[in-house]
N, C-alpha and C positions, 0 to 999 in steps of 0.2 A: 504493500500500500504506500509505505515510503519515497519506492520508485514511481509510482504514479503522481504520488503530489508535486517530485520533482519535474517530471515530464511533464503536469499541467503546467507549472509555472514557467518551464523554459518554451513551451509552445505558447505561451501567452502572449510572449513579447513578440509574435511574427504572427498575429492574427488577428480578432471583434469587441463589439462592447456597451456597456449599460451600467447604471445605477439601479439602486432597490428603491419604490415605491408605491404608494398608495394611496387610496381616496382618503380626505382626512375627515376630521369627523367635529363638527363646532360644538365649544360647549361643553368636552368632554375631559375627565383630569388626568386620565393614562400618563402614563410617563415613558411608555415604550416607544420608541424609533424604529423598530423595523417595520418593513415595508413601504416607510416612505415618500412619495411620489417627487422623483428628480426634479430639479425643475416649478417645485411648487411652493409658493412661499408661505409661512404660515402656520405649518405643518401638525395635525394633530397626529394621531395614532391612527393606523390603518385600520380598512374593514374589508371583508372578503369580496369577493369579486360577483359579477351576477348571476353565475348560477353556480353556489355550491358544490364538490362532488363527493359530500358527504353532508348527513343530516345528525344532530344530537339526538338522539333516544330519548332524553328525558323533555326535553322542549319542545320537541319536535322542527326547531325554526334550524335554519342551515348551520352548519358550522364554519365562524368567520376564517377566508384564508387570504391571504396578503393577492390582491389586485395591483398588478406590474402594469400603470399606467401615468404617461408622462404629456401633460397640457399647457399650453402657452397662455404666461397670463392671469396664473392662478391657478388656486386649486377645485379641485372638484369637492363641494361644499355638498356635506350631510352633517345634519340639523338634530341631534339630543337622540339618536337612534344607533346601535353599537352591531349588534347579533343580528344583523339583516342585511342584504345582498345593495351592493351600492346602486343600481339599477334602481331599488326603489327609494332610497336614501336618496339620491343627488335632485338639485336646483333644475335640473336641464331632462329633457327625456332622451336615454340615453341607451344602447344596444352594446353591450362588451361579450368580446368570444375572448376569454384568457387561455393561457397556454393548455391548460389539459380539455378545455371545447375543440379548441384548435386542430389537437391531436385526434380527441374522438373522429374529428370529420375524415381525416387522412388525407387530406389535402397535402399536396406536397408544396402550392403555392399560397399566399395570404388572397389572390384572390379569388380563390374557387372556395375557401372557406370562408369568404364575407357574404359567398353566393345563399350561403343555410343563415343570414340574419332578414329578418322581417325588412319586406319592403325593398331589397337591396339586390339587386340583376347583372351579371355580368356580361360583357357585350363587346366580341373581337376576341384579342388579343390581353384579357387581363382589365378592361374597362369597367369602373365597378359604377353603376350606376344607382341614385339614392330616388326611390318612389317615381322611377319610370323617367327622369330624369337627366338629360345627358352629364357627360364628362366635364362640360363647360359650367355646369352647377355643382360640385362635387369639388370639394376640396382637401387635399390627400396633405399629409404631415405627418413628419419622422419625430418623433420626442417633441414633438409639437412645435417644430421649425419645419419651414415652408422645402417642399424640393421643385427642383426643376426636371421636366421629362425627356429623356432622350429620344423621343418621340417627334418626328414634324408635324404628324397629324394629330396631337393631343398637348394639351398646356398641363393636364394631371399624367401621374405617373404611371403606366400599367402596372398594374399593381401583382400581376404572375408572373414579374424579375424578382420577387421578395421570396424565396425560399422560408416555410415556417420555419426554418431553425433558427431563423435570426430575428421573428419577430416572438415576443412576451406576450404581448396583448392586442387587440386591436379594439378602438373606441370609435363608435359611431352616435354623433350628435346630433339627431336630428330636427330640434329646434335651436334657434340661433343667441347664443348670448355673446357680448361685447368685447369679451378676452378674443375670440376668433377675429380673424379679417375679414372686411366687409362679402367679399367676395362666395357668398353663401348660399346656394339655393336649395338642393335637397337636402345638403346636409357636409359634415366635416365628417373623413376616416383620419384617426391619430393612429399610427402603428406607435408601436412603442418597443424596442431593442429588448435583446434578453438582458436578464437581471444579473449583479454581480451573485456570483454563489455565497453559500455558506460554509460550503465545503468543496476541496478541490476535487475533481473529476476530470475525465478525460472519455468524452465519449464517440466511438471510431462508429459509421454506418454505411450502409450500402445497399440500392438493389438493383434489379431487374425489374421490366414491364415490357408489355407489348398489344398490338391491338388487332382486330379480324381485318381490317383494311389495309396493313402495314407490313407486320413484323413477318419474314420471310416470303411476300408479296415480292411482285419486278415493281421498279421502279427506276427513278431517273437521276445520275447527279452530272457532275463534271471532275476534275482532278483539282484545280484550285492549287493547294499548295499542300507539304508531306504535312504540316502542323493543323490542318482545316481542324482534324475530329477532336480540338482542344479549345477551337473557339478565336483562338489567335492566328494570322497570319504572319507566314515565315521573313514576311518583304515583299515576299511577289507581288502584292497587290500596291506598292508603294507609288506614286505616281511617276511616271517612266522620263526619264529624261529631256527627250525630245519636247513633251505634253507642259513639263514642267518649266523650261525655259518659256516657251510659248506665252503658258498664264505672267512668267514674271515680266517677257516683255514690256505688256501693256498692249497690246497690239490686238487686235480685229482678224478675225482670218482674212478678210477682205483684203486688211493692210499687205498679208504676207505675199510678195511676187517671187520669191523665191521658190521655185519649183519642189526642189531638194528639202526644203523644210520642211514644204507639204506632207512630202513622199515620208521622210522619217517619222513626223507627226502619225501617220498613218501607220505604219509599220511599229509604233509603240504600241496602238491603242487596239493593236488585234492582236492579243494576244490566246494562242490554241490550245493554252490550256485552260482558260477560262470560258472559251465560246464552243469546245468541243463538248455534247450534250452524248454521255453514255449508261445504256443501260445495264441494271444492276440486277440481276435477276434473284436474287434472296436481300431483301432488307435484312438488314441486322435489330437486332434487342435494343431498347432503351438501355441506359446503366445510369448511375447517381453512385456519389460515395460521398460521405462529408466527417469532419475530423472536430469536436466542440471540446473547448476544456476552459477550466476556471478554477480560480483559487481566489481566498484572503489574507491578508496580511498583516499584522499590527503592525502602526508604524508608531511609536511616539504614542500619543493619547491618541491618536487618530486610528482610523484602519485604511486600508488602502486595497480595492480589488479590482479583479484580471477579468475580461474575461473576453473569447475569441475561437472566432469558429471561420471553417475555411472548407465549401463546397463545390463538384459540380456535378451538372447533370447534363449529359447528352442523348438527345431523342429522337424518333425520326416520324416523320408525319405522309401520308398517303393520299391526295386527294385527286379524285376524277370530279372535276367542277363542268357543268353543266354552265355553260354562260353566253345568254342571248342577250340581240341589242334591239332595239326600234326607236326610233324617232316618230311615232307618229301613235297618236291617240288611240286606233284600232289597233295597234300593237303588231302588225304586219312585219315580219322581221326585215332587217336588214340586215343582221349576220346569228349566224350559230356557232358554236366553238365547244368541245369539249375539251378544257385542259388536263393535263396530264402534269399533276403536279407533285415535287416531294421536297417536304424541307427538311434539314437538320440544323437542331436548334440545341445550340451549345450557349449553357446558363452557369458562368461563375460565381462565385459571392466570396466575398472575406469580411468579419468584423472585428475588430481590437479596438477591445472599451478599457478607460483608466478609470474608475469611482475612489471619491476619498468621503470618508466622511471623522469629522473632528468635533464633538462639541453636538451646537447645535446646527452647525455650518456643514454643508456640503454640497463636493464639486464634481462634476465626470467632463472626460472626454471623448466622446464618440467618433470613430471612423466606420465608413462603408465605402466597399467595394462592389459596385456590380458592373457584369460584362455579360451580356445577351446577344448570342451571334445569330444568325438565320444565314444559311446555304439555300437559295433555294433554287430549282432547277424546273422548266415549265413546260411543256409539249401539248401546244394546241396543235387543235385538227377541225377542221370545221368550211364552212360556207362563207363565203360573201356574196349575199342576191342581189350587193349593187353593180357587182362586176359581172356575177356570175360564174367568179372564181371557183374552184376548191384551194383553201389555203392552210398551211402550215407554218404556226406562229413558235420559234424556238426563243425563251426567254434563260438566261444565270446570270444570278445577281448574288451578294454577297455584301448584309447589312449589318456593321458589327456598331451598338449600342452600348456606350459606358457612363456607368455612374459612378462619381467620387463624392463623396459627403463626408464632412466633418464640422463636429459639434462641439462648441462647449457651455455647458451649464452652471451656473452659483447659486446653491438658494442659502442664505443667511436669515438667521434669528435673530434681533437683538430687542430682546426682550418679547411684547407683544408687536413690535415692527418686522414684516418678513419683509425679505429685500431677495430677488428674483432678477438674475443677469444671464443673457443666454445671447451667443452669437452663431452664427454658421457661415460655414461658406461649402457650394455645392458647382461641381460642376460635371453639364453631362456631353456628350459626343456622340453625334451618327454619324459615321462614313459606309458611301457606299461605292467604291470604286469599282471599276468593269462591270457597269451593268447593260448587259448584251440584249439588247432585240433582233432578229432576222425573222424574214416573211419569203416564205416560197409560196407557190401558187402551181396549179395547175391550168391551162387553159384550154378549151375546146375550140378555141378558133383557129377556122383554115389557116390563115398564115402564121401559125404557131410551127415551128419546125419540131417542136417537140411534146404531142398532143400525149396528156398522158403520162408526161415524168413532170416531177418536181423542180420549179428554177425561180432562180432570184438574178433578176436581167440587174440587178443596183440601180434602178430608173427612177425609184423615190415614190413612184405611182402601185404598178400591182405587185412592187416587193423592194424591201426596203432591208437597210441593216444601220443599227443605231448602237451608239455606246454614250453611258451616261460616268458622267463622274460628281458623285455630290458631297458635302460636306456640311458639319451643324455642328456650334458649338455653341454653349451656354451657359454664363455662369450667374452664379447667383448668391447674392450676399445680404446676410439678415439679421439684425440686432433687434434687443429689445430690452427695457426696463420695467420690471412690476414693483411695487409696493401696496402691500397689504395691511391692514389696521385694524382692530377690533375697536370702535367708537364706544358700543355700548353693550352689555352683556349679549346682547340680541341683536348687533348690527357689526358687522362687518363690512369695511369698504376696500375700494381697489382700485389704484390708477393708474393705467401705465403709457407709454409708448414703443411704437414697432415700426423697425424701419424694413424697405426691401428695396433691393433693385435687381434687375435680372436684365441682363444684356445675351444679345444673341443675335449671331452672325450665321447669316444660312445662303450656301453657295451651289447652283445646280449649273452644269457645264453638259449640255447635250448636242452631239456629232452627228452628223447621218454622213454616210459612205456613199458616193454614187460616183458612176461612172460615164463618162462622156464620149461624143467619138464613136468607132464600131468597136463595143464593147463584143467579143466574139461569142456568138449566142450557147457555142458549146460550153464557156464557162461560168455561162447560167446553172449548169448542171452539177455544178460544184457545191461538196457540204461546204461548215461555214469556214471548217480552218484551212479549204482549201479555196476557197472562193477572198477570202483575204489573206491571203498568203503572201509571204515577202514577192514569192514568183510574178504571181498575179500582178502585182501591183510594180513592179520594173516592169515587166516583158511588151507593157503597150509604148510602153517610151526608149525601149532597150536597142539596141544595135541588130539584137535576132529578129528583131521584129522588122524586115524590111520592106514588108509594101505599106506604101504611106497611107490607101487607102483604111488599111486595117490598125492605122496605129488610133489610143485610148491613152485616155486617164483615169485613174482611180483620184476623186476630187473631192472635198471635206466642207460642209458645212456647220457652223456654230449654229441650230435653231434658236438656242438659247440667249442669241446677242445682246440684245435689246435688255432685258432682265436679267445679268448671271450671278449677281447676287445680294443678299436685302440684309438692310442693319434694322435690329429692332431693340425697344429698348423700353423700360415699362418700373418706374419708381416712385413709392409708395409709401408716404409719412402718415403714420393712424395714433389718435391718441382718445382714450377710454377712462372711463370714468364707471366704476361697478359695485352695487349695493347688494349684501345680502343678507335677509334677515330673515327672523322669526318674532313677529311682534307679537303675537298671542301663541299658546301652547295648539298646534294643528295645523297653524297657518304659517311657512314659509314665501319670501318673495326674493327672485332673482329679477333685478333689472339694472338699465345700464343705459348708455350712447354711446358710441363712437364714432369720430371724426377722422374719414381717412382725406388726404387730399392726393391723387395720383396722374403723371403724365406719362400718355403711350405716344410709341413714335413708332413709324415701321416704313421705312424709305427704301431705294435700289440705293447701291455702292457705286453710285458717278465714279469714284477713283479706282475702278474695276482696270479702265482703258485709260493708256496718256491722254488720248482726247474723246474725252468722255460724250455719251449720247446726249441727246437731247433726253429733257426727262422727263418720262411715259406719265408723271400725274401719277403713279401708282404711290399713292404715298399717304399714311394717316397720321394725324396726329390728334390727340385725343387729351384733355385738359377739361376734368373733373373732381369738384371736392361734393361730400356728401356729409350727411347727421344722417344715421342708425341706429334709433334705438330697438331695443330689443324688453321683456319683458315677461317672465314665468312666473304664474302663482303655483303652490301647490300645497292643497287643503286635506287634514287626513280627516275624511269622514267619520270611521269608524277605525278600530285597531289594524283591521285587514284592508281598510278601503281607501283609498284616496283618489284624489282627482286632478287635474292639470289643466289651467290655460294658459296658451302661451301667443305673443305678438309681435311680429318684427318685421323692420325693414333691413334688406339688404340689395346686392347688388352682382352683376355680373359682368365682368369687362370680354372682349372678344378676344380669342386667344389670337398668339402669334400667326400663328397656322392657318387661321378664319384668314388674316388679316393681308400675306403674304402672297401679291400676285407673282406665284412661280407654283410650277406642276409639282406635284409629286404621285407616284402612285405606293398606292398600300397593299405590301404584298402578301395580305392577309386577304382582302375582295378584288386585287388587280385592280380595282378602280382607281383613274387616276384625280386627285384635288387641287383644286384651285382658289387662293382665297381672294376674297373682296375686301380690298383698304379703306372701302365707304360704310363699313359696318359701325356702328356705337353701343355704348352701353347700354344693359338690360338693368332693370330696376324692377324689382318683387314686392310684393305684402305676403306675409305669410302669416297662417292662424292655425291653432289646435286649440284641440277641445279632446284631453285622456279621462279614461278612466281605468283604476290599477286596482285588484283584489291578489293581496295573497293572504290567506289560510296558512294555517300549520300545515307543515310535514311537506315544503320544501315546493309548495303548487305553486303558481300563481298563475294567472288571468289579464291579459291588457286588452281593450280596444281604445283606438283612436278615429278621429275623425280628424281633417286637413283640410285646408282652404291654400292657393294661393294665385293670384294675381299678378300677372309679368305683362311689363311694358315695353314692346319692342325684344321680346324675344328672339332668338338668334337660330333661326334654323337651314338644314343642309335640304338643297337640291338639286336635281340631277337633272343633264339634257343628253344628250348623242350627240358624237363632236366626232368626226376622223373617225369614225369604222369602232366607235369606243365610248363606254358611260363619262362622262365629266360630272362629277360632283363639285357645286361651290357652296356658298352662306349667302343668307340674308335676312335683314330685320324685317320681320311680321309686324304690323299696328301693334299687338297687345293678343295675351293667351291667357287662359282662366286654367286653373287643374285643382281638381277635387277630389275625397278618396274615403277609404278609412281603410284600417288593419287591424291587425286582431292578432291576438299572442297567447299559448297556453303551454304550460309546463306541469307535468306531474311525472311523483316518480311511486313506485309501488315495490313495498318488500315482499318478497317472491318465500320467503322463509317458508310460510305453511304450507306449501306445496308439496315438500319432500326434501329428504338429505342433500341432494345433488343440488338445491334451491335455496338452501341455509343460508348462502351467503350471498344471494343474487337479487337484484332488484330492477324490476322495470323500468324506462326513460321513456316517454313520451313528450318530445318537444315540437310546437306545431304552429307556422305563422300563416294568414293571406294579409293578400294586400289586395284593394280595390281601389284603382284608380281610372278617373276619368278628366282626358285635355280637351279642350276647342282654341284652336285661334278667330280671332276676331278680324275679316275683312271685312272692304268693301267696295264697289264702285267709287273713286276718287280716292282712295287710299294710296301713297307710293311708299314708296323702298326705294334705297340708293344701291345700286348693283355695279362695279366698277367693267366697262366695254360691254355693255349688253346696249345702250341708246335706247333706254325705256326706262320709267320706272314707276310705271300702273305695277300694283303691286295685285292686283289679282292674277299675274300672269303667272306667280311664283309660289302665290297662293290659296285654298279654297275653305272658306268658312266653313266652320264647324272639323275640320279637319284635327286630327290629335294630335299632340307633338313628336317629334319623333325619339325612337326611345323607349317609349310610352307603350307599357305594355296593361293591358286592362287587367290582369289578373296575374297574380303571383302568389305561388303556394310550395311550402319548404313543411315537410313532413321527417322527422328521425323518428326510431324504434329502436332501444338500445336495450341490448342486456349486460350490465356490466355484475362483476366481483368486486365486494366491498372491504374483502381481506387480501385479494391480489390484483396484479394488473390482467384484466380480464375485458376485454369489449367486443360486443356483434352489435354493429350497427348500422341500419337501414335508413340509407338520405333518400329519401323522395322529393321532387322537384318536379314544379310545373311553371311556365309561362308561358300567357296567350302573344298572341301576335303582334307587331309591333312596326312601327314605321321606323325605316332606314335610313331614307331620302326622301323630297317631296318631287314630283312630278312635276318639269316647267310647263308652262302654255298647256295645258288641259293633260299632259302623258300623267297616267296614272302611279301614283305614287308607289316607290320601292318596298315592300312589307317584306319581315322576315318570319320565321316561323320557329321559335326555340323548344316547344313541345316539351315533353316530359322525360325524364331524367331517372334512372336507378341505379344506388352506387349500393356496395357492400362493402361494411370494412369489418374488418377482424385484427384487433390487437392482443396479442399473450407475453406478462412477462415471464420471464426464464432466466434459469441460472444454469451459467456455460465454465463450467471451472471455475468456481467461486466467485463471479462475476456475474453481476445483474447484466440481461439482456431483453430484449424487444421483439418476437418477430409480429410483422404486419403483413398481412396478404387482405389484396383488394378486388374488385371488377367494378368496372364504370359502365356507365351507359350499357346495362345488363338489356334495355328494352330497343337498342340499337338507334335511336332516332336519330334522324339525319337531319344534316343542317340546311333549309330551305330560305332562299331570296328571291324573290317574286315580284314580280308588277302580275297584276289580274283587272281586267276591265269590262269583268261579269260576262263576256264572252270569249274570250281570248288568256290564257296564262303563257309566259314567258317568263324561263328561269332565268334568274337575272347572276346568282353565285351558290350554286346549287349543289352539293357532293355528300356519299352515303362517310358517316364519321365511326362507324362501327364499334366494338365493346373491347376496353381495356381492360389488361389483369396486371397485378402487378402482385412483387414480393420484394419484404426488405428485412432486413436483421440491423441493428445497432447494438452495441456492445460497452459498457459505463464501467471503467477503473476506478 
């Protein structure tokens, strides 16, 4: 055991991290410190987290365990109540899954386990959406400091880069108080970092998984480089020489008369090992391994802890996508394509945390690491009915995603004055170099020499070859000040200020290859590495080539000229002022204001070119302060009953991404995004009306009912552009969304049943949500849409239409059987969602809807001892009832799959092992 403590501690210093804390508790005389909450000033004695996973026998009410949760701003305030779940304790209505919820679901990311809290849908790639709500209302924070997304088409984080092993807890707020940034609509997710230990550990894990669609299925990738299946690239993908002088020039391709420059430009940016598309005829297994350890340490009267973990997981994904196009109202296509698609998705993380605590004083410092790579490799096959083609679309791209974060926190006692110091700084990175399109085609026309084989003439019309090079960086830095007060037995105040800025530079560089001259029709017939091959591309200007008639060029254009790349930039001075009391015994009130004042800016990089373009108007700037107040009562009717209302204004800015006219496509729907720089701020009312029972023996009961009110809401729609969906943004007049949900929890001792049952007890946890959106047009209403020369806003959009997102019904079912003397769990997630709008439909095309359906996951956890060492094993199956992911345009005659593929049934198996 000796050797293992040393081992925690020398692994400590090369990896993650957290502090201990918890919801504090007003009012109350404890003298204890543990548990809590980093970051919070103030601090009483913690209370257990909101669902118990053990109940006292003689009380019957839960048994309180320390709630690892870290909020900005203050602390999370429960009023004269000790032996009860903070959930119904706290000022705010609030939804927490702590680490052993977490663990029940078996989720391997935070966001597929935020998928089983009430109200809460995930959507894409890790998008956790709050009561049907998009990404642009949802506000995501690490220890309760802001992150920035590695992301171009999202301003929150996806939140399935988060490995549970590095989060603690996860807190979802879903009504608004004054500590939070304005920026608020369905609600705030706080993750919060693991805790420093009590004891040091070292826990090593690992497994396998695979799925009916995937694992030893054919599929497709490219070579890439020897290092791909770690997520890192070896150099290869570095920007090539030739390409790179170029950008430093300052120069225009137009400028370049240099032949030779041309020619090596070209000859960098085809490179055969990234545009040769080979089939793999057995996929391989998923794998994950991850390494966690932690110690403490007395320093002095203080203590001082480690803690740090270091993960990855590499996967592989199988889809045959189903994706139609039409530009017109009757949905009559204009192309079909089935892609043939496979990603591998390599996910690292590391965390090394410092916590000290001294006194009443204490301080951490958090570091994270994340790296998210996607391979992906494309093979369409399908029709164009505007040519009459058969065509063959070859996509690899290669998009590696990093996040760096670091944190540091102070929260100080002196006396009844808490003093709350917390700064960050975050920054994250997309690169996506060589990313490869080529278009073959087939044609049936007589003057085709080659009726019936595949060719790419490089004409730029019925076949094309494009290479894209993009780049995103973004940092982001965040202070803030709290002070906390206890005025009167009964009133606590709080006031602080937050500062933010977040800068980002986003550069897309896109080439199309084409050929001039009598490009020779036989070497249409050429795959891609040989159709741009060094050969290829001399031999029409070369010496061999001697009839003049037949001499060519292979010639480069910038599409991207005009736009190649945009400064954006977005900072944000808030300062608050927050009361919280209890003036009579039953009756608690949270309320508050806050004053943010913020300017966005989001312009093209003039200094791109020595002699820069004329400039395109693509540009926003945006110069808004606001007052937010916010306001929660919460009245306990009876011992088990209370009640909640709650009132607030907040707000929503337009993300970068909305804002930025340059393409991107997302190679999760291949659709590619456009933003609009004439977008503005969204501004909410929001209203609740709870009602909460819990009884003895660990039940409890919530329904709610919701109001909210948005002004100039910000929503995505879609036209047909170039043989392809173009998604952009636009402000709506105003949208109303309505709802209620409902929560119920019981657990039942299974003891009378029989021996085998002594120790076992039932879990029944069970949400819906009911929600319903309209937006509000009308004849004379407009919208600013940047280059569309319209802005009748009925074209973009149709009264009474739902928001997108918005899904009417959401329902999360578990069934658990756990062991109350070991680690023991069978557990059954059920999941349903109705249908949901995607995109809106310009000029009458009927809107994009998608179809999330219903969901069955099994998990099974046992613990076990392996050589005197506690261990874990997990085995799982997802998606047992197979449903497949469905996106659709439908127009009551006519359906058209818009990004459509069968997603089939996962199993998985893991072992972890704890020194």
């Amino acid at each position: 055991m000796t050797t293992a403590k040393q081992l925690a501690g020398l692994l400590l210093l090369t990896t993650g991290l957290s502090a201990p804390f918890g919801a504090c508790a007003q009012g109350t005389t404890a003298s204890t410190n543990a548990g809590v909450p980093a970051g919070v000033p103030n601090q009483q004695p913690a209370v257990q987290d909101a669902t118990a996973d053990q109940i006292d026998p003689a009380t019957g009410e839960p048994v309180p365990t320390e709630a690892d949760i870290s909020v900005p701003g203050g602390e999370i305030i429960v009023t004269g109540r000790i032996n009860r779940d903070l959930q119904r304790n706290a000022t705010q209505v609030l939804s927490i899954l702590s680490a052993e919820q977490i663990a029940r679901t078996g989720e391997g990311d935070i966001a597929g386990a935020l998928g089983r809290v009430t109200g809460l849908s995930v959507q894409g790639n890790g998008f956790v959406f709050v009561r049907g709500l998009g990404d642009r209302y949802s506000l995501a924070l690490l220890n309760g400091l802001p992150l920035p997304s590695p992301e171009p088409l999202s301003r929150v984080v996806p939140l399935d880069i988060f490995p549970t092993n590095v989060v603690a807890s996860s807190l979802v707020q879903k009504t608004y108080s004054a500590n939070y940034p304005g920026e608020f609509g369905g609600g705030v997710i706080n993750l919060t970092t693991s805790a420093v230990p009590d004891e040091s550990f070292v826990t090593v894990g690992g497994g396998i998984s695979g799925d009916t669609e995937t694992t030893g299925q054919v599929g497709y990738s490219y070579f890439g480089s020897d290092s791909d299946w770690t997520g890192f690239d070896d150099g290869s993908r570095d920007t090539p020489p030739a390409l790179q002088a170029f950008f430093d020039s300052g120069q225009q391709l137009s400028d370049v008369t240099d032949r030779g420059t041309v020619r090596d430009i070209i000859k960098d940016i085809t490179n055969p090992q990234f545009m040769t598309l080979q089939r793999l005829n057995r996929l391989p297994v998923n794998f994950s391994g991850a390494i966690t350890a932690g110690t403490g340490i007395d320093v002095g009267e203080g203590r001082l802890g480690i803690i740090a973990t270091a993960g990855i997981n590499n996967r592989w994904r199988n889809r045959l996508i189903q994706s139609d196009a039409s530009g017109s109202a009757d949905l009559q296509l204009n192309s079909s394509f089935l892609n043939y698609t496979t990603d591998n998705r390599v996910l690292v993380n590391g965390l090394l945390g410092l916590g000290f605590e001294i006194g009443e004083h204490r301080f951490r410092w958090t570091n994270l690491y994340i790296r998210d790579t996607l391979k992906q490799s494309v093979l369409g096959i399908g029709t164009n009915f505007d040519s009459g083609n058969a065509e063959v679309d070859q996509n690899t791209s290669w998009f590696e995603r990093q996040l760096i974060d670091t944190q540091f926190v102070g929260e100080m006692e002196f006396g009844d004055l808490g003093v709350d110091l917390r700064a960050g700084y975050a920054q994250t990175q997309r690169e996506a170099p060589f990313e490869y399109s080529l278009d073959y085609f087939q044609s049936p026309g007589e003057s085709n020499p080659f009726p019936g084989l595949w060719q790419n003439t490089l004409d730029g019309q019925r076949s094309d070859a494009r290479v894209v090079f993009s780049d995103l960086t973004e940092d982001n830095y965040s202070a803030g000040l709290d002070l906390s007060y206890p005025v009167l037995d009964w009133l606590t105040t709080t006031v602080g200020y937050a500062y933010t800025k977040t800068d980002r530079i986003s550069s897309r560089r896109e080439f199309r290859i084409r050929a001039n001259g009598a490009f020779p029709a036989a070497f249409s017939l050429l795959q891609p590495a040989g159709l741009l091959s060094d050969d290829v591309i001399d031999f029409g200007e070369s010496d061999a080539n001697t009839d003049p008639s037949s001499r060519y060029q292979l010639l480069l254009d910038e599409t991207t000229s005009a736009t190649p790349t945009f400064l954006a930039d977005l900072e944000v001075h808030g300062a608050y002022i927050q009361a919280r009391a209890e003036p009579v015994a039953g009756l608690t009130i949270d309320a508050g204001v806050r004053y943010e004042d913020a300017v966005q800016t989001v312009a093209p990089d003039l200094s791109v070119y020595t002699n820069p373009l004329p400039d395109s108007g693509a540009t926003t700037s945006l110069g808004n302060d606001y007052f937010l107040p916010a306001a929660t009562l919460t009245y306990e009717v009876t011992d088990g009953l209370q009640a909640r209302l709650s009132a607030s204004r907040t707000i929503a800015r337009p993300q970068f991404r909305e804002l930025i006219f340059q393409a991107y496509q997302d190679p999760e729907s291949t659709r590619v995004f456009q933003g609009n720089p004439l977008l503005t701020d969204s501004e909410l009312l929001n209203l609740e009306a709870r009602a909460e029972y819990y009884p003895a023996g660990g039940v409890r009961a919530l329904v709610a009912g919701f109001y909210k009110n948005i002004d100039r809401p910000i929503e995505a729609f879609a036209t047909y552009a170039d043989g392809r969906v173009l998604t952009s943004f636009a402000n709506a007049p105003s949208a109303e969304l309505y709802g209620a949900e409902a929560e119920f929890e019981y657990r039942y001792d299974l003891a009378d049943i029989g021996d085998f049952f002594s120790t076992k007890e039932l879990l029944v946890v069970a949400n819906y949500t009911y929600t319903q959106s309209s937006i509000s047009v009308q004849e004379g209403d407009r919208t600013a849409v940047f280059g569309y020369g319209t802005d009748d806003a009925t074209l973009f959009f149709r009264p009474d239409a739902p928001l997108t997102g918005q899904s009417d019904h959401l329902v999360n079912l578990q069934l658990g059987l756990e062991d109350s003397e070991q680690l023991q769990q069978l557990t059954f997630l059920f999941s349903y969602a109705s249908d949901r709008v995607v995109s809106r439909g310009f000029n009458q095309l009927p809107d994009i809807l998608e179809t999330p359906g219903t969901r069955l996951d099994v998990v099974f956890r046992q613990g076990l001892e392996l050589g005197g060492t506690n261990a874990e094993l997990k085995l799982e199956a997802r998606n047992i009832f197979g449903t497949d992911h469905q996106e659709f345009q439908d127009n009551g005659t006519n359906r058209i799959e818009i990004n459509s593929w069968d997603i089939g049934t996962t199993f998985g198996a893991s072992l972890s092992v704890t020194f």
